[in-house]
MARPA-297385 format. One record per residue (C-alpha): chain; x, z, y. Coordinates in pm, 1 decimal. Last residue first. Layout:
 chain        X        Z        Y
     A        X        Z        Y
...
***
This chain:
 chain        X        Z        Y
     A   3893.1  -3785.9   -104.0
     A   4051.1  -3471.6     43.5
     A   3844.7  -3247.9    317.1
     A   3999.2  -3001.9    527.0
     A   4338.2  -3263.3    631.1
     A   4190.8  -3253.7   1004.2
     A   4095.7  -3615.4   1015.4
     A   3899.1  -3537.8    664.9
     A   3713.1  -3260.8    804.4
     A   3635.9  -3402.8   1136.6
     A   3502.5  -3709.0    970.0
     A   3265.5  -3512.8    749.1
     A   3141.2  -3270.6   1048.8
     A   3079.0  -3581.8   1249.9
     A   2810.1  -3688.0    984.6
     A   2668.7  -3356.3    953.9
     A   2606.2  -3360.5   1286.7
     A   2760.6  -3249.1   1624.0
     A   3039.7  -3127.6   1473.4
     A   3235.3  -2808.6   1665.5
     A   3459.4  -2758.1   1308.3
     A   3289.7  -2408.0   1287.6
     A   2970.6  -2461.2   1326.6
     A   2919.4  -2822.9   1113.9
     A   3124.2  -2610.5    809.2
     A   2811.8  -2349.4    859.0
     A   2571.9  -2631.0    935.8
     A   2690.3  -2795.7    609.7
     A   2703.7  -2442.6    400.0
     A   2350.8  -2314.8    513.8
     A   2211.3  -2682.4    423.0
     A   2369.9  -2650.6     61.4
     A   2161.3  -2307.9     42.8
     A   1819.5  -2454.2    194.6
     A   1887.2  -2769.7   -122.8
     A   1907.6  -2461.0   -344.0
     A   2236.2  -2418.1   -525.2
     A   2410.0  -2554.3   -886.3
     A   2676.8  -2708.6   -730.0
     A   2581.9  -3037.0   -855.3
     A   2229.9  -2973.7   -771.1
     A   2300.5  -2943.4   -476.3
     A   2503.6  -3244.1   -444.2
     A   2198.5  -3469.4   -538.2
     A   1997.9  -3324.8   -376.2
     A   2185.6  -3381.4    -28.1
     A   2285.6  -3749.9   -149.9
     A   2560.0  -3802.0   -293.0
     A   2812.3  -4081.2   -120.8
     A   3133.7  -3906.1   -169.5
     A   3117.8  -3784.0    191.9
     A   2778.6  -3590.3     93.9
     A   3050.1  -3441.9   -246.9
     A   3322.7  -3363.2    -35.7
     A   3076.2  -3183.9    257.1
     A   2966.6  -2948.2      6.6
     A   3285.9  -2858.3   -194.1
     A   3444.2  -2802.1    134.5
     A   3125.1  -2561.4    263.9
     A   3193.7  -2391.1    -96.1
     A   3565.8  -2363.4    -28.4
     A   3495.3  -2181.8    225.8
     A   3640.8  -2375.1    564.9
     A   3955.5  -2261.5    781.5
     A   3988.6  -2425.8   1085.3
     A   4390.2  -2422.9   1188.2
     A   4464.0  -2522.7    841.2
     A   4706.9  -2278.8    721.1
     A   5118.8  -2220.4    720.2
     A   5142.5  -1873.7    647.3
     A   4998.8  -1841.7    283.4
     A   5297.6  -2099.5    175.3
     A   5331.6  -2488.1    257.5
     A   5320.8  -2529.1   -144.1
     A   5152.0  -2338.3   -279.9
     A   4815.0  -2428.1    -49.7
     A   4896.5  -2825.0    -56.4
     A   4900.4  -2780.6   -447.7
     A   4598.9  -2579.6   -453.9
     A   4410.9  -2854.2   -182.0
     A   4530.1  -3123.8   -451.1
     A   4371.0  -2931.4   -732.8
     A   4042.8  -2829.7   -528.6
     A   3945.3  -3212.5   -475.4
     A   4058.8  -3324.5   -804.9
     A   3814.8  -3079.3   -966.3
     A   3560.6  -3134.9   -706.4
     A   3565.7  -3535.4   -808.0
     A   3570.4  -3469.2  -1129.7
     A   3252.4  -3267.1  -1095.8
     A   3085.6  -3524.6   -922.3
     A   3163.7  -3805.8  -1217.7
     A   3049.9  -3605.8  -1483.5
     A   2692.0  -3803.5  -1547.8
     A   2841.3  -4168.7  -1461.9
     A   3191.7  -4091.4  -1608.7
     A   3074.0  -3934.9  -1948.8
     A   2827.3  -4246.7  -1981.8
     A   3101.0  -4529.5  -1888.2
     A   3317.4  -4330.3  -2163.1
     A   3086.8  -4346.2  -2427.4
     A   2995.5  -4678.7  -2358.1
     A   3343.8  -4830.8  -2347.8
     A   3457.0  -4658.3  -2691.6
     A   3688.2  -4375.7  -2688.7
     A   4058.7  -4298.3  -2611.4
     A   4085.1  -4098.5  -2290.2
     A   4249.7  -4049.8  -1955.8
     A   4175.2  -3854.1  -1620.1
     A   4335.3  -3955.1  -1340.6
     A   4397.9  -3745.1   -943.4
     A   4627.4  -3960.0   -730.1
     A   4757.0  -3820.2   -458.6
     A   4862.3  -3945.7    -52.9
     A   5019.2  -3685.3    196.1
     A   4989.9  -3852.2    532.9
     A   5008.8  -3554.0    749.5
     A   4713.9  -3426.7    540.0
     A   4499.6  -3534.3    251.3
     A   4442.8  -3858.5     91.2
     A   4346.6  -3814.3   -217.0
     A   4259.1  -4162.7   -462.0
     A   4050.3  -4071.1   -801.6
     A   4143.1  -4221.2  -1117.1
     A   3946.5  -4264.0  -1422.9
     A   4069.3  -4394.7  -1722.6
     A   3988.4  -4586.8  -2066.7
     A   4188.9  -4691.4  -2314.1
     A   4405.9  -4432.9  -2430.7
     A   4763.0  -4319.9  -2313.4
     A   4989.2  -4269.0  -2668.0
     A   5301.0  -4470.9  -2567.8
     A   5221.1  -4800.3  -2739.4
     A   4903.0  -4749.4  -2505.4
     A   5134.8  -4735.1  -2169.4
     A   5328.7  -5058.5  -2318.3
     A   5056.3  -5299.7  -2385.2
     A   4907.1  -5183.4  -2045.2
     A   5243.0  -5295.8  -1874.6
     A   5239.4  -5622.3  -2055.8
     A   4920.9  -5668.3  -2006.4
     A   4940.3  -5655.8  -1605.9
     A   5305.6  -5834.8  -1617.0
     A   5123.3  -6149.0  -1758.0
     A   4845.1  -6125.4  -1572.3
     A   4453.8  -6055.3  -1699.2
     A   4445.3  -5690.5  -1611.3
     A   4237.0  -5736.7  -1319.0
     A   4100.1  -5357.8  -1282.5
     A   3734.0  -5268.7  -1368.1
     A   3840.0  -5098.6  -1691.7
     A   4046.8  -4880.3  -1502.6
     A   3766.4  -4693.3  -1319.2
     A   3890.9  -4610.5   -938.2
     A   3751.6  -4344.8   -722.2
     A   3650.0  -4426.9   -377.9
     A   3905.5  -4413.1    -92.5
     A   4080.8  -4767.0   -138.9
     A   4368.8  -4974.6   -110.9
     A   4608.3  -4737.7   -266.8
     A   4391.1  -4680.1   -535.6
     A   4402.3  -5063.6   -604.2
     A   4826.4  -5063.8   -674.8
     A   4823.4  -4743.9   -854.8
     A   4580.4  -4872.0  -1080.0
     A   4717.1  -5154.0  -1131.3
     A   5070.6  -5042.4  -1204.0
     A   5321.9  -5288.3  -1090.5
     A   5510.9  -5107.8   -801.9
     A   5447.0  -4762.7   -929.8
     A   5606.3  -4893.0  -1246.1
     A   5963.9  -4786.9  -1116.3
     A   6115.0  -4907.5  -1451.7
     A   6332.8  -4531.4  -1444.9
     A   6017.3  -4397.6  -1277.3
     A   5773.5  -4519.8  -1595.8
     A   6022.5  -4476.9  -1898.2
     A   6112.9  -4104.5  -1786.9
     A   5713.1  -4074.5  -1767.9
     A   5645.4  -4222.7  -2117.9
     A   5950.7  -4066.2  -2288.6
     A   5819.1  -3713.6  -2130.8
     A   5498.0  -3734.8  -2340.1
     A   5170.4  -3752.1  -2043.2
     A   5000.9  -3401.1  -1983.6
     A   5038.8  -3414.0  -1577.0
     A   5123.7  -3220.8  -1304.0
     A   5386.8  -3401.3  -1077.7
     A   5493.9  -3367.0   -708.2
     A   5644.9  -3588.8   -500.0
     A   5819.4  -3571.2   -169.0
     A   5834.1  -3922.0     21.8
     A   5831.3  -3748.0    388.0
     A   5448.6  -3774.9    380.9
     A   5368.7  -3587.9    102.5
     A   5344.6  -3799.2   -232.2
     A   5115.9  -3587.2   -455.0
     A   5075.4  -3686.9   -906.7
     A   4784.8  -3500.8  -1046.9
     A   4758.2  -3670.1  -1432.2
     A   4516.3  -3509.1  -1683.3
     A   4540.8  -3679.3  -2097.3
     A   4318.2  -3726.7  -2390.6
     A   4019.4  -3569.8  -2266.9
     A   3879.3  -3251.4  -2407.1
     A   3770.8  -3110.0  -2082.0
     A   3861.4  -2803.4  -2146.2
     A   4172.1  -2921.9  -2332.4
     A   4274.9  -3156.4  -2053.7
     A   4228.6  -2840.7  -1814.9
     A   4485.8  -2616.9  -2022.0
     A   4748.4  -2872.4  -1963.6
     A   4681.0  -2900.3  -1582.7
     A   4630.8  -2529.2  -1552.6
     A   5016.9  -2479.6  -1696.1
     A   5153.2  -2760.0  -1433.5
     A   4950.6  -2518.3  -1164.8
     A   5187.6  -2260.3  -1323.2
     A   5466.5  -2397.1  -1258.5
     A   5352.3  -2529.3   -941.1
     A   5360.4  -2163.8   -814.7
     A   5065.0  -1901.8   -757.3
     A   4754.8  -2018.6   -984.2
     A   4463.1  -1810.8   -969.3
     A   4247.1  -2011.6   -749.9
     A   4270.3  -2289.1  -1060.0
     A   4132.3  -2032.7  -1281.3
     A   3822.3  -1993.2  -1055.5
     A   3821.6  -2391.4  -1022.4
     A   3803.8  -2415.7  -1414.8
     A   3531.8  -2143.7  -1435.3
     A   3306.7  -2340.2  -1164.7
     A   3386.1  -2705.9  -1352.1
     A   3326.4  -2604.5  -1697.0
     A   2963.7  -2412.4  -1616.4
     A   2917.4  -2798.2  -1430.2
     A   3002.7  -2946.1  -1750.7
***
């Protein structure tokens, strides 16, 4: 997965317009073999963007009903930074089922993942994966993959920000996006081995990153760095 993850962010880097990052989105649910990829951005004006692999029915169906307002998942990743497993939703109401009822009528499969972005000038995303398989299987491909989902929806919202404010409007501190990918992961709640080893680095290497990204935001620890970053629209969770 990890081999996955590096080539699909290299590809990603390569993307120019939201055409195209519409194009990586497709190609990504095949890498990944999932059933379906959603990015969906609301910047803080109320602009929205849209990548995602859902039929068009489904989606003219879901903003004509205005399901944002019903959706569960929607509804708890708005209430929340860490990612959000659908199973673990309250689907038990009336509306709740109904809604569900619908989306799988419409080809979505049973289990998701969705993982809340908040990035800058109050720009809010939602980054899901979707899939039809049975509970274990997915609970196991969540628990062992769930790092590199979280870089993958990490790097696609920062792409989208990046096309579309245009090469001259940048973050006044500019982190690599290995230092990014180092404090996203520690502010995810991994542990400094554990994130090495999800970027495939020394433990020594992941520190040269943090006290490089601790360096140039003026942190005074690794903990400040993390806040800094994400106050500063660097770092999306």
């Amino acid at each position: 997965m990890q081999r996955k993850t590096q080539a699909a962010i290299e590809a990603l880097e390569a993307t120019e317009s939201l055409d195209e990052l519409s194009g990586f989105i497709h190609r990504l649910r095949d890498i990944l073999e999932v059933e379906h990829l959603v990015y969906h951005a609301v910047n803080g004006t109320g602009g929205q963007y849209a990548a995602l692999t859902y039929s068009a029915d489904w989606v003219a169906r879901y903003v004509a009903e205005d399901y944002a307002r019903i959706d569960p998942v929607v509804l708890e990743a708005q209430r929340r930074f860490r990612p959000v497993d659908w199973s673990k939703l309250d689907w038990s109401n009336r509306t709740a089922r109904a809604f569900k009822a619908e989306a799988l009528d419409a080809g979505l499969g049973r289990q998701g993942f969705s993982l809340p972005i908040r990035g800058p000038a109050g720009q809010f995303a939602l980054f899901s994966v979707n899939h039809r398989c049975p509970a274990e299987e997915w609970q196991r491909l969540t628990e062992s993959h769930l790092p590199d989902l979280i870089l993958l929806g990490h790097h696609i919202n920062q792409r989208a920000l990046t096309i579309e404010r245009g090469s001259d409007k940048v973050p006044s501190c500019r982190l690599s996006p290995r230092e990014i990918d180092a404090l996203t992961l520690l502010a995810a709640g991994r542990n400094r081995s554990q994130a090495a080893e999800t970027l495939t680095i020394s433990e020594h290497t992941l520190r040269v990153y943090i006290e490089s990204a601790r360096f140039k935001l003026g942190a005074n620890n690794t903990v400040h760095a993390v806040a800094m970053a994400m106050n500063q629209g660097l770092l999306l969770l």
